[in-house]
C-alpha positions as CSV (number, residue, x, y, z in Angstrom):
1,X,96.9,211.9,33.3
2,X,96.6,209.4,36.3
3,X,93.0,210.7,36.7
4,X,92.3,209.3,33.2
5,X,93.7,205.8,33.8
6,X,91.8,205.8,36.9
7,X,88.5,206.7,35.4
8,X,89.6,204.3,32.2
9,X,89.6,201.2,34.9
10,X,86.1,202.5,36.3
11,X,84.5,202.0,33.1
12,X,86.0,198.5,32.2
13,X,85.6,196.8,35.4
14,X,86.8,193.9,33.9
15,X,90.3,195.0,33.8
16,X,92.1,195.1,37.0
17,X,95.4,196.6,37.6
18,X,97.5,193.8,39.3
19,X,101.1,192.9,40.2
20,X,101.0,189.3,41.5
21,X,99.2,186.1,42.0
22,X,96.0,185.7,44.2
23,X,97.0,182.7,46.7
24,X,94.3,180.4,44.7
25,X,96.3,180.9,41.6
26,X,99.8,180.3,43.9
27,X,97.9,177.0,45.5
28,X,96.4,175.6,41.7
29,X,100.2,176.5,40.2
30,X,101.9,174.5,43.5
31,X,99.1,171.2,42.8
32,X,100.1,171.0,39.1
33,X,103.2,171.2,39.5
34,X,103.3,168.7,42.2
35,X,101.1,166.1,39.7
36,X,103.4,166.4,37.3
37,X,106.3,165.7,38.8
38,X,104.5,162.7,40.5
39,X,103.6,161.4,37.1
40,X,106.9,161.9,35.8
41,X,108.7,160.3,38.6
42,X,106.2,157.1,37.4
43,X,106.8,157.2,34.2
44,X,110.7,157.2,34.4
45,X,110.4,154.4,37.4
46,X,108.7,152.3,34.8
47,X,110.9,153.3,31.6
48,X,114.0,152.0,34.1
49,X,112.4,148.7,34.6
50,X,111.3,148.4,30.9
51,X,115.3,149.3,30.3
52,X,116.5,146.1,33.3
53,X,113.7,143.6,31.6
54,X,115.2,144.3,28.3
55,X,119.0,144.2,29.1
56,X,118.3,140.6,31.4
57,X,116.1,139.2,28.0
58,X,119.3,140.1,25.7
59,X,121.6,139.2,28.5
60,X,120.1,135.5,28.5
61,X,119.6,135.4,25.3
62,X,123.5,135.7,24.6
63,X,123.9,133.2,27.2
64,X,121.4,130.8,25.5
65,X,123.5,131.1,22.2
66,X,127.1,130.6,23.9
67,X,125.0,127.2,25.1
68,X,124.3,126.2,22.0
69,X,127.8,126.9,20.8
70,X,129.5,125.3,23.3
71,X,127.8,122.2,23.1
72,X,128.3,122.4,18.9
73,X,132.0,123.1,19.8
74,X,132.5,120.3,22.3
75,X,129.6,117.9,22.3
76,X,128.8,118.3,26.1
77,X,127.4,121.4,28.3
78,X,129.5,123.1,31.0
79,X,129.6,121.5,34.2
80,X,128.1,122.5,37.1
81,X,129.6,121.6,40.7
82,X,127.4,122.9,43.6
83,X,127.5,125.3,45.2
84,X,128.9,127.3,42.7
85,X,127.4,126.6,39.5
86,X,126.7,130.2,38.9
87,X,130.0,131.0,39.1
88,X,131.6,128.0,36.8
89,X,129.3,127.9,34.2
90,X,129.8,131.4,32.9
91,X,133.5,130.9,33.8
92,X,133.6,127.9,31.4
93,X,132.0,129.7,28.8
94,X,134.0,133.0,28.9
95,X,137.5,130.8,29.0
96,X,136.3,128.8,25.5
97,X,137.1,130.2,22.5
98,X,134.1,129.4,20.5
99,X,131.8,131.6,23.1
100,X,134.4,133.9,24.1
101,X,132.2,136.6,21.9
102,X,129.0,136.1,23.5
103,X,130.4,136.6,27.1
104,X,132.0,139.2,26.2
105,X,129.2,141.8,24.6
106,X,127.7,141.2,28.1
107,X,127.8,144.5,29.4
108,X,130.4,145.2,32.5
109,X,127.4,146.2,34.5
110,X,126.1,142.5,34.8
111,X,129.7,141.1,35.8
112,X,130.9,140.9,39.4
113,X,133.9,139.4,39.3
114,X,133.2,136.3,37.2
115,X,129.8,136.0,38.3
116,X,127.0,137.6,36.4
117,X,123.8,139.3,37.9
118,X,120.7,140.1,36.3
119,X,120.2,144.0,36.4
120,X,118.2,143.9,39.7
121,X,122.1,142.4,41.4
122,X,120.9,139.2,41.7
123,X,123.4,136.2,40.8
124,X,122.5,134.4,37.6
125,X,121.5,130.5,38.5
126,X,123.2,127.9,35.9
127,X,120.4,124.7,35.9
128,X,123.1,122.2,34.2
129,X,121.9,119.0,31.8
130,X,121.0,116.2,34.0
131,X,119.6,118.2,37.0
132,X,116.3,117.6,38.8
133,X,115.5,120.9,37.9
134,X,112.4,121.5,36.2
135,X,113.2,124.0,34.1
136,X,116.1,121.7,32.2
137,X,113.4,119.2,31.8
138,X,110.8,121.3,30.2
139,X,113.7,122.6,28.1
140,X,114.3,119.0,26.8
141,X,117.4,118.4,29.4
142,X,119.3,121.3,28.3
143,X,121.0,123.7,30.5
144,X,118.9,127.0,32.0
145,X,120.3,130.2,33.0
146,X,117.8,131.6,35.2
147,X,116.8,135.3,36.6
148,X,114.8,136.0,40.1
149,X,113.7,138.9,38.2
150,X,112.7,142.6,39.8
151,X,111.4,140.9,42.9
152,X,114.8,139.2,43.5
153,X,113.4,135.4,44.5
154,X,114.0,132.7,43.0
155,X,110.5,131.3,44.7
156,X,112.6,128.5,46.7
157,X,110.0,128.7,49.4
158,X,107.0,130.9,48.2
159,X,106.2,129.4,44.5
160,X,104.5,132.4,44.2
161,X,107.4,134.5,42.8
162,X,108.3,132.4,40.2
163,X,106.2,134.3,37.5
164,X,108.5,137.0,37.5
165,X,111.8,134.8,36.9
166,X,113.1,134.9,33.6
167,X,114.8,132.5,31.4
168,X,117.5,131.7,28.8
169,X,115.9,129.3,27.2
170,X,112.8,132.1,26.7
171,X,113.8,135.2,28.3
172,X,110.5,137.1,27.9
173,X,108.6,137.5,30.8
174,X,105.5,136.4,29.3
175,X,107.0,132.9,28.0
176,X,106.0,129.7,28.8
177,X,105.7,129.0,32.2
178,X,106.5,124.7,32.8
179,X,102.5,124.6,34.5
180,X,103.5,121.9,36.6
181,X,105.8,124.1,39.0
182,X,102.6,126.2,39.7
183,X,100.2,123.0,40.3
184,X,102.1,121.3,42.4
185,X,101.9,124.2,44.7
186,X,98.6,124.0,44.7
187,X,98.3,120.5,44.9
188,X,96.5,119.7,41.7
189,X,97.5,117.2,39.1
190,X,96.0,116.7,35.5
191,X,94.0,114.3,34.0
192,X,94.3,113.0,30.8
193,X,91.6,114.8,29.4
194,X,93.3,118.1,30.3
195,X,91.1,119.0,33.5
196,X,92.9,119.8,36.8
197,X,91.7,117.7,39.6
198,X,92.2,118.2,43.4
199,X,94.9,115.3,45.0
């Protein structure tokens, strides 16, 4: 009988008896398996990120309503003493009845203490009525909550990470950006007719 299998394989040449993997076959199993684990490693990096942008635009969203309701409710905005205004403000809120709600669908993982944080860690800014701030006065002198956003800067000193900040007054990341912030970095002003002009 074994002389038969033997002289079967002869004529099919084709056919070879084996028990394992050539190491070409070992080496093209390892590479695919490495690509796809380095693709899926990207893909859930990015579906973590897509999950912090959308829990900071809901988070400031509720913030921006318990604004609105506080002022209906009491006719003025929280105050804000420095330094702490990001402590107060949502303080204020959370101890008033009328925005009690909002504050407190905000999920436990953006409190710390009584201070919120985005979902990167970063404390929550409150921009109050009446500030300097640019932000309130593109949002018609009404209060901002703001976000550093995944790169964690406010852009205090480089004005080149403020495009990632987000806002309650227009959480999404693509929203309207006040263009004055980013041309008075570069040192350009507007003319009436809408072209920007060198200082």
């Amino acid at each position: 009988m074994p002389t038969n299998i033997r002289a079967e394989a002869r004529l099919r040449p084709g056919i070879a008896n084996r028990n394992g993997m050539t190491l070409i076959e070992m080496v093209i199993v390892v590479l695919m398996t490495g690509v796809f684990l380095f693709l899926l490693a990207g893909w859930m990096k990015s579906v973590r990120q897509g999950a912090k942008q959308d829990l900071a635009i809901e988070m400031l969203g509720r913030l921006d309503q318990a604004l609105a309701r506080y002022h209906r409710s009491t006719g003025v905005y929280p105050p804000s003493p420095p330094p702490d205004s990001g402590l107060s403000a949502p303080a204020e809120l959370l101890n008033h009845e009328k925005t009690q709600k909002e504050l407190k669908e905000l999920p436990a993982s953006v409190w710390r203490g009584m201070t919120v944080v985005d979902p990167w860690g970063t404390p929550l800014r409150y921009l109050p009525a009446g500030s300097d701030s640019p932000y309130v006065h593109a949002n018609n002198d009404i209060p901002v909550f703001l976000s550093a956003g995944p790169d964690r800067d406010f852009g205090d000193i480089d004005r080149a990470c403020i495009g990632d900040n987000l806002r309650s007054d227009d959480p999404r990341q693509d929203a309207f950006r006040p263009r004055f912030l980013t041309r008075e970095a570069e040192g350009e002003r507007e003319t009436p007719d809408g072209e920007a002009n060198d200082r």
